[in-house]
C-alpha positions as CSV (number, residue, x, y, z in Angstrom):
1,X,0.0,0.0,0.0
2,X,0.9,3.8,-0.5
3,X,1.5,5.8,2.7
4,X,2.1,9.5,2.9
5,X,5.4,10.9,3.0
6,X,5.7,13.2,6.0
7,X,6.7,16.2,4.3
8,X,9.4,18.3,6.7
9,X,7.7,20.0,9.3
10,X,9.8,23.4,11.3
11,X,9.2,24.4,14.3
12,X,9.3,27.8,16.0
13,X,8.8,29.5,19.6
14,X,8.4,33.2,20.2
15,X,7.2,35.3,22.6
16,X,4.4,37.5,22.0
17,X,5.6,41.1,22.2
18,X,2.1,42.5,22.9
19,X,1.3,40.3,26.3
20,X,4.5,38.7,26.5
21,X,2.9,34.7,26.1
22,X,5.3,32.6,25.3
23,X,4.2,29.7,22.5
24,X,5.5,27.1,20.2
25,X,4.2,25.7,16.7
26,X,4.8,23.8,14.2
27,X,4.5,24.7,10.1
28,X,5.7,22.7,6.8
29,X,9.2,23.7,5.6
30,X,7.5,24.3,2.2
31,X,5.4,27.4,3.5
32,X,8.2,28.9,5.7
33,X,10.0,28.4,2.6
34,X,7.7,29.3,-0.2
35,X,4.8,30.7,1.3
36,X,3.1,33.3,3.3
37,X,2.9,31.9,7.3
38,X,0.6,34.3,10.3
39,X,0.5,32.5,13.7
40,X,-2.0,33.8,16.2
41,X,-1.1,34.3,19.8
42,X,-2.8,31.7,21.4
43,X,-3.5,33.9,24.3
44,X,-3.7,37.6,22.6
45,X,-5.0,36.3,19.5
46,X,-2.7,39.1,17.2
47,X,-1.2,37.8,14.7
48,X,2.3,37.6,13.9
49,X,4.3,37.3,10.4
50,X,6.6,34.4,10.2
51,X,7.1,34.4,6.2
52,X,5.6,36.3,3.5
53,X,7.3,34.8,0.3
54,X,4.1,35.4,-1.9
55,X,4.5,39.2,-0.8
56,X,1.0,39.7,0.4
57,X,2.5,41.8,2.9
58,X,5.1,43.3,1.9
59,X,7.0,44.2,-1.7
60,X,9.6,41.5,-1.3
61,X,10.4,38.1,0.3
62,X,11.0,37.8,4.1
63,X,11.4,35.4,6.6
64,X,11.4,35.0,10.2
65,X,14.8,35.9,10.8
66,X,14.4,39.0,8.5
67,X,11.6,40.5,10.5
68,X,13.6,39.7,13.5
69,X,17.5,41.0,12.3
70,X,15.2,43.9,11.7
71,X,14.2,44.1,15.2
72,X,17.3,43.0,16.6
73,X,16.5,40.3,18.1
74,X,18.3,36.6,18.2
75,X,17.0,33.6,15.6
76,X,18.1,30.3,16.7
77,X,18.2,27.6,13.9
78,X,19.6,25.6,16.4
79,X,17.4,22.7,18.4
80,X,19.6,22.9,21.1
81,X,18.7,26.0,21.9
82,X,15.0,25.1,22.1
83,X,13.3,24.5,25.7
84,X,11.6,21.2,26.4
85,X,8.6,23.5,27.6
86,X,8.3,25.0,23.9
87,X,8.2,21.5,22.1
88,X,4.5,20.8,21.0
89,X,3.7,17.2,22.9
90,X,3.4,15.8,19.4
91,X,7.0,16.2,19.2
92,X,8.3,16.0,22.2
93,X,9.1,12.7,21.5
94,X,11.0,13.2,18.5
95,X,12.8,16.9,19.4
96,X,12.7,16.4,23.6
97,X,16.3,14.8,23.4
98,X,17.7,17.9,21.7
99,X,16.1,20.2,24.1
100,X,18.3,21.8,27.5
């Protein structure tokens, strides 16, 4: 039989500038890469722009680590920076032995 091919997933973990909640989530590697990505506070509810490669917001591509050069603040591509507490239970399993 044909099973699906678990397409790469990213994962990041921010905190919420406007109430300062901290939260983790996961996205596909092909719309941090290629597409547009919002994730919504899960506690303020604003929305924050992770990627924006089909330029809906802006004129040009930008990522993540764009945006947050711009703001000079610190993007990790590195798991072992990540803290257990941010990995989603769904891959705690699978990222919790990178984690400090």
């Amino acid at each position: 039989g044909s099973h699906m091919v678990d397409k790469p997933k990213m994962m990041i973990a921010f905190t919420c500038k406007k109430c300062n909640t901290r939260s983790s989530h996961t996205m596909s590697k092909q719309a941090y890469e290629k597409g547009t990505v919002l994730i919504s506070c899960p506690h303020c509810k604003v929305r924050h722009l992770i990627a924006d490669h089909l330029k809906i917001f802006h004129d040009h591509h930008v990522t993540v680590e764009q945006l947050m050069k711009a703001n000079g603040e610190q993007v990790s591509q590195d798991v072992g920076d990540l803290e257990f507490e941010d990995i989603p239970d769904s891959l705690k399993d699978v990222l919790g032995k990178y984690a400090k």
